[in-house]
N, CA, C and O atoms as CSV, one atom per row, in Angstrom:
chain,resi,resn,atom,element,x,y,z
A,1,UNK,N,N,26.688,6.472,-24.811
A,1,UNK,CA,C,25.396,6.520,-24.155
A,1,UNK,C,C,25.546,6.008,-22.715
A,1,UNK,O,O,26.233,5.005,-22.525
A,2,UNK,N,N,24.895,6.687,-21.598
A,2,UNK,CA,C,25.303,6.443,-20.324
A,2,UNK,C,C,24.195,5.489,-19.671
A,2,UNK,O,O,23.060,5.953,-19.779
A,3,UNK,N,N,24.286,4.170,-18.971
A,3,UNK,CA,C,23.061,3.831,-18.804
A,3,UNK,C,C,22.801,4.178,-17.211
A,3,UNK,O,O,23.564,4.036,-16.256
A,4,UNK,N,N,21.701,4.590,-17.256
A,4,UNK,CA,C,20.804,4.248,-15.348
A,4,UNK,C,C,21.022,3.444,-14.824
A,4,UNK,O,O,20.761,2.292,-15.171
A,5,UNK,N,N,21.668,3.837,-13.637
A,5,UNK,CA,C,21.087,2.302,-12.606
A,5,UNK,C,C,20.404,3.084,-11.833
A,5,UNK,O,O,20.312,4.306,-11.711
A,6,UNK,N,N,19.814,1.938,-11.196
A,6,UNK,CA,C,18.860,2.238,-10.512
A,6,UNK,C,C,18.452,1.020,-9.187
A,6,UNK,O,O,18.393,-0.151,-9.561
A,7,UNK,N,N,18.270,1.221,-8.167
A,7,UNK,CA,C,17.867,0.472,-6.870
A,7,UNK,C,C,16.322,-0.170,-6.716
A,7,UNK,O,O,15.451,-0.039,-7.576
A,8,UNK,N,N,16.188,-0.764,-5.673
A,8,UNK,CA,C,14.745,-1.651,-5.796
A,8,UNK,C,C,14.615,-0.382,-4.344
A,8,UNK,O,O,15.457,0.226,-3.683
A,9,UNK,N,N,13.261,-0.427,-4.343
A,9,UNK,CA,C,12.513,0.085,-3.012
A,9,UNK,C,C,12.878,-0.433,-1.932
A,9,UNK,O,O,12.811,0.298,-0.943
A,10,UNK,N,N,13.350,-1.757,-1.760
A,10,UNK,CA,C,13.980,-2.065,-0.081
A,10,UNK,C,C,15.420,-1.132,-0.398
A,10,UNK,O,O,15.849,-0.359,0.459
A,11,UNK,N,N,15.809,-1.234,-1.162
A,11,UNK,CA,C,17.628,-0.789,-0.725
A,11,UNK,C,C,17.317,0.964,-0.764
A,11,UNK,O,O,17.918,1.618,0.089
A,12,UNK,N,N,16.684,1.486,-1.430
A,12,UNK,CA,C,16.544,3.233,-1.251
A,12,UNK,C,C,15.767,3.342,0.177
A,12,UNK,O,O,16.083,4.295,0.889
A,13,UNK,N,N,14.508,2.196,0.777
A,13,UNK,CA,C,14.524,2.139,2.037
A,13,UNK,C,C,15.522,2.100,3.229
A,13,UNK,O,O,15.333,2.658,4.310
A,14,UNK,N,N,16.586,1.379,2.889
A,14,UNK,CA,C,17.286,1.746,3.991
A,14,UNK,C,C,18.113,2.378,3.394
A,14,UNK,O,O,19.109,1.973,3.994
A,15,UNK,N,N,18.531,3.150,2.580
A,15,UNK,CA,C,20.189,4.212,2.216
A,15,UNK,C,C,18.849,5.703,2.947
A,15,UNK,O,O,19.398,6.581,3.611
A,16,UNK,N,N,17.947,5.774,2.835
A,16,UNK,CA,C,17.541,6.921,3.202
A,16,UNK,C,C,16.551,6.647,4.616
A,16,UNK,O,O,15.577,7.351,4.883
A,17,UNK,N,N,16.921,5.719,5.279
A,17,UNK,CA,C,16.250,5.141,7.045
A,17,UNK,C,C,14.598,5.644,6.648
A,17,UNK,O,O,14.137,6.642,7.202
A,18,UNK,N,N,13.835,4.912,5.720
A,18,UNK,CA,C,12.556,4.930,5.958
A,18,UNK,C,C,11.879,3.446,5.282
A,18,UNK,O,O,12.426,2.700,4.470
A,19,UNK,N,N,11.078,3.360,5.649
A,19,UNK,CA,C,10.267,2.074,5.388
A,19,UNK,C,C,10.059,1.229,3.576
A,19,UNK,O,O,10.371,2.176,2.855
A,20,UNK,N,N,9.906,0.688,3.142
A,20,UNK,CA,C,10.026,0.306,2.207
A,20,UNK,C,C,8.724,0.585,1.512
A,20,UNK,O,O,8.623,0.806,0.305
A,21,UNK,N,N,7.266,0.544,2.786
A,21,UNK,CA,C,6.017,0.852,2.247
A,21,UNK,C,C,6.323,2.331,1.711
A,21,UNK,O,O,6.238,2.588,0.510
A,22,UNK,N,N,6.682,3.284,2.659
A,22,UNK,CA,C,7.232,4.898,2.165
A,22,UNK,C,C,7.510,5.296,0.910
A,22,UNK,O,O,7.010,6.119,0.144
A,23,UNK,N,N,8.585,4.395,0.847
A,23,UNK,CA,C,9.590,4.650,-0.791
A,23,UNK,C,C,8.564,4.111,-1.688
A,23,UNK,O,O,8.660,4.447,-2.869
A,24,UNK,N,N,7.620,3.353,-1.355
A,24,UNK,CA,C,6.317,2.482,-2.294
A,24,UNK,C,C,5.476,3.961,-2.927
A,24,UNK,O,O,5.319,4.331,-4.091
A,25,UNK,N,N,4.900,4.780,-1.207
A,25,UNK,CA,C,3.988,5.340,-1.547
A,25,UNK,C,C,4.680,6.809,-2.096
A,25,UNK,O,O,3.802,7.601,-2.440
A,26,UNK,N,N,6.191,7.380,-2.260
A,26,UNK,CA,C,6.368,8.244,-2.724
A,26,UNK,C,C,6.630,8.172,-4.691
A,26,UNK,O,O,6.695,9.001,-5.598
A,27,UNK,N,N,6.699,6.864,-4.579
A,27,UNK,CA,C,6.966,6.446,-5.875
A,27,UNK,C,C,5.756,6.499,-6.542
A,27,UNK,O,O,5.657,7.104,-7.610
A,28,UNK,N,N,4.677,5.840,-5.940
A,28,UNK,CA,C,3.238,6.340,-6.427
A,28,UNK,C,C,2.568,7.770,-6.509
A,28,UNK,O,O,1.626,8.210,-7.168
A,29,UNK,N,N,3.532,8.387,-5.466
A,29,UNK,CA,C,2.717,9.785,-5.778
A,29,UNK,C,C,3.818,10.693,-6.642
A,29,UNK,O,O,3.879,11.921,-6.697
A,30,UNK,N,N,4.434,9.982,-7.116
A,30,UNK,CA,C,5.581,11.051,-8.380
A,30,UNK,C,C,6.305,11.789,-7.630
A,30,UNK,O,O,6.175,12.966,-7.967
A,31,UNK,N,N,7.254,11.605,-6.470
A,31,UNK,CA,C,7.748,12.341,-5.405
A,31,UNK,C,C,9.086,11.860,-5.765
A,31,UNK,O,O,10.056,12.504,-5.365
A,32,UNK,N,N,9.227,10.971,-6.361
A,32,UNK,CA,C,10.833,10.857,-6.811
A,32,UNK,C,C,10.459,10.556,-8.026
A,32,UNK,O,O,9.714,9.728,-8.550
A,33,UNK,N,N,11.477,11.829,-8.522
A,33,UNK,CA,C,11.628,11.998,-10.166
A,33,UNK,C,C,12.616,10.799,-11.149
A,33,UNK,O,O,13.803,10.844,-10.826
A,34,UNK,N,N,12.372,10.006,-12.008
A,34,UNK,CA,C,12.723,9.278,-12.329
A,34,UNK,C,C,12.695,7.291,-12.766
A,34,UNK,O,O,13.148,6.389,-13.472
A,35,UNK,N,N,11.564,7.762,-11.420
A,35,UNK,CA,C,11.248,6.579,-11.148
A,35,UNK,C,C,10.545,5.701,-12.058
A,35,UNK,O,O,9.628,6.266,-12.655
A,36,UNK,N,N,10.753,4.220,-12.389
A,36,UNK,CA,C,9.663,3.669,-13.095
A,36,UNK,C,C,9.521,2.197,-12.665
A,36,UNK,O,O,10.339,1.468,-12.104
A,37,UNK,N,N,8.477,1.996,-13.009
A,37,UNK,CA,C,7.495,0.730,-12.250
A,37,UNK,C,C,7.281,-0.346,-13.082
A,37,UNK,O,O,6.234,-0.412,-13.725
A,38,UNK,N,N,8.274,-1.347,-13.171
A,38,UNK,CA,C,8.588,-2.721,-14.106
A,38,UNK,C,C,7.350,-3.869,-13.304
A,38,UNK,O,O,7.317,-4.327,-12.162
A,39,UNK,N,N,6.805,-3.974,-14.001
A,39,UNK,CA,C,5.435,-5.042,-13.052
A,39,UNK,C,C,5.188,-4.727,-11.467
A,39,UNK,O,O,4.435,-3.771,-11.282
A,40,UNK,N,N,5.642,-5.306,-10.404
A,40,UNK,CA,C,4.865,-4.752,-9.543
A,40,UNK,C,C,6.470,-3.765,-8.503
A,40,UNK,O,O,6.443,-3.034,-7.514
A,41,UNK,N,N,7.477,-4.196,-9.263
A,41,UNK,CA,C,8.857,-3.685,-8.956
A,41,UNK,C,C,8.820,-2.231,-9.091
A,41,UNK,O,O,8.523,-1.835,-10.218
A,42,UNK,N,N,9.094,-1.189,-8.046
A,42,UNK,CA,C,9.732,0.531,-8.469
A,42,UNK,C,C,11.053,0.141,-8.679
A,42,UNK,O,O,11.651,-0.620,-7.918
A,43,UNK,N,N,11.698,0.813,-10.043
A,43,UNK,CA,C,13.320,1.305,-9.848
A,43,UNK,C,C,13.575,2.600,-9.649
A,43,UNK,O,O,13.248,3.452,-10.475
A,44,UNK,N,N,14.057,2.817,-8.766
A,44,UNK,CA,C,13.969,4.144,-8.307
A,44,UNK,C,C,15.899,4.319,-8.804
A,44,UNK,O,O,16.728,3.512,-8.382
A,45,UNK,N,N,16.325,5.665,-9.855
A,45,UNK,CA,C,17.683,6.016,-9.921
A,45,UNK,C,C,18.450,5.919,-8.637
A,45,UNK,O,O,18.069,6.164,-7.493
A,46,UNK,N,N,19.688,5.482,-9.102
A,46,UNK,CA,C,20.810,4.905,-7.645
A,46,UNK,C,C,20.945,6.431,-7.585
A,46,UNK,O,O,20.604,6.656,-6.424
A,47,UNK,N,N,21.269,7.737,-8.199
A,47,UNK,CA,C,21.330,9.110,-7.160
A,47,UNK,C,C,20.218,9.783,-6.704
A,47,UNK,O,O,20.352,10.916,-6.242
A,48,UNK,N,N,19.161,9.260,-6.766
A,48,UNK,CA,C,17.995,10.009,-6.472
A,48,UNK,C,C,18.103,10.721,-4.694
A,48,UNK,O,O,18.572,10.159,-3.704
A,49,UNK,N,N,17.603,11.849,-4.778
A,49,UNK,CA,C,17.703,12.309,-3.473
A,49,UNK,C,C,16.160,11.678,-2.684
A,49,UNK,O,O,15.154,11.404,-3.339
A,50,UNK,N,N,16.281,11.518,-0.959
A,50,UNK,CA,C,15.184,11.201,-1.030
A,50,UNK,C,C,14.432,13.114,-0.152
A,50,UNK,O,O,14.773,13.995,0.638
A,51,UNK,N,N,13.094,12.645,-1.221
A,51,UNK,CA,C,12.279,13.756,-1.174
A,51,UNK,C,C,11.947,13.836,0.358
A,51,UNK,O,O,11.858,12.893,1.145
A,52,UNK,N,N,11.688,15.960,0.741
A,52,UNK,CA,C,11.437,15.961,1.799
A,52,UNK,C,C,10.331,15.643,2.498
A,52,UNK,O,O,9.930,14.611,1.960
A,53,UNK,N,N,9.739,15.867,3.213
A,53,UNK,CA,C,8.636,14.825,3.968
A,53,UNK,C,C,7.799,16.127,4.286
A,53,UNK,O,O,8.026,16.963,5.161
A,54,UNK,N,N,6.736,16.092,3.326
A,54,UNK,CA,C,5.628,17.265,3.293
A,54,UNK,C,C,4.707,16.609,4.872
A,54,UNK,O,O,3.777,17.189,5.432
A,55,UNK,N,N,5.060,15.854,5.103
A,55,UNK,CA,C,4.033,15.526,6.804
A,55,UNK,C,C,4.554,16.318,7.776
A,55,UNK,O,O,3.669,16.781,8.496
A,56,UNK,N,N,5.629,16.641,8.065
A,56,UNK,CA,C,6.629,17.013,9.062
A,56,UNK,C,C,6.259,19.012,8.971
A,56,UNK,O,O,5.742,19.751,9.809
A,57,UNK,N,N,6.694,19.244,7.865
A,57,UNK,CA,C,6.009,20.484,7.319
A,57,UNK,C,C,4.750,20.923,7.987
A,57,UNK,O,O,4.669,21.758,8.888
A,58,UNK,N,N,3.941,20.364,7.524
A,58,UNK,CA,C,2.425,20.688,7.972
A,58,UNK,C,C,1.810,20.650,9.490
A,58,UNK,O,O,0.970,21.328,10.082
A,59,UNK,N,N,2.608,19.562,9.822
A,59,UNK,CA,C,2.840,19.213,11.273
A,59,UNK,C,C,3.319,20.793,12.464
A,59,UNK,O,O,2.798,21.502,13.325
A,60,UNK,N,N,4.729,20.611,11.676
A,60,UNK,CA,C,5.420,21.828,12.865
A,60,UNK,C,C,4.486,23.412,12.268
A,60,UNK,O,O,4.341,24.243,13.165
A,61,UNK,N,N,3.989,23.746,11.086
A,61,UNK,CA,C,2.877,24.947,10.977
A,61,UNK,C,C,1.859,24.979,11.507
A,61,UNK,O,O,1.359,26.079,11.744
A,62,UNK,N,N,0.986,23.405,11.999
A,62,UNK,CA,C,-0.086,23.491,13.211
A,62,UNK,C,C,0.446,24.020,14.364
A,62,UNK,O,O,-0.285,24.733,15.051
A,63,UNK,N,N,1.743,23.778,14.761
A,63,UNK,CA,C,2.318,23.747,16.213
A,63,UNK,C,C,2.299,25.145,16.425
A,63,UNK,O,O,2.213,25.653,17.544
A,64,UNK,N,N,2.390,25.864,15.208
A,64,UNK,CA,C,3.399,27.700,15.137
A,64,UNK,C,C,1.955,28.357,15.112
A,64,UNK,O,O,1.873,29.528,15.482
A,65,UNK,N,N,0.972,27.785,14.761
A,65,UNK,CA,C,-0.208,28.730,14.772
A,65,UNK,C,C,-1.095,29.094,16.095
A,65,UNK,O,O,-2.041,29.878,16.007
């Protein structure tokens, strides 16, 4: 049986250069698969990719219209 590891929200904050609130609020919105929430702690899986950034998206399609 293989076990998970898994990282705290500051350390997936900086392996993927974004804020720690970020990795908070993608974890709340089910944007990284895997994730689970031990009292007020996210463990987010040590391979998790970090998800792309639907702001940036929406952003450069205002610009193109």
């Amino acid at each position: 049986m293989t076990m998970l590891e898994f990282i705290s929200a500051p350390e997936a904050a900086k392996k993927w250069g974004i804020s720690e609130r970020r990795v908070q609020k993608l974890c709340e919105e089910n944007r990284i698969p895997g994730v689970a929430k031990f009292s007020r702690l996210w463990l987010i899986p040590k391979d998790a990719e970090k998800p792309t950034d639907a702001r940036l998206k929406a952003e450069r399609k205002k610009n193109h219209e």
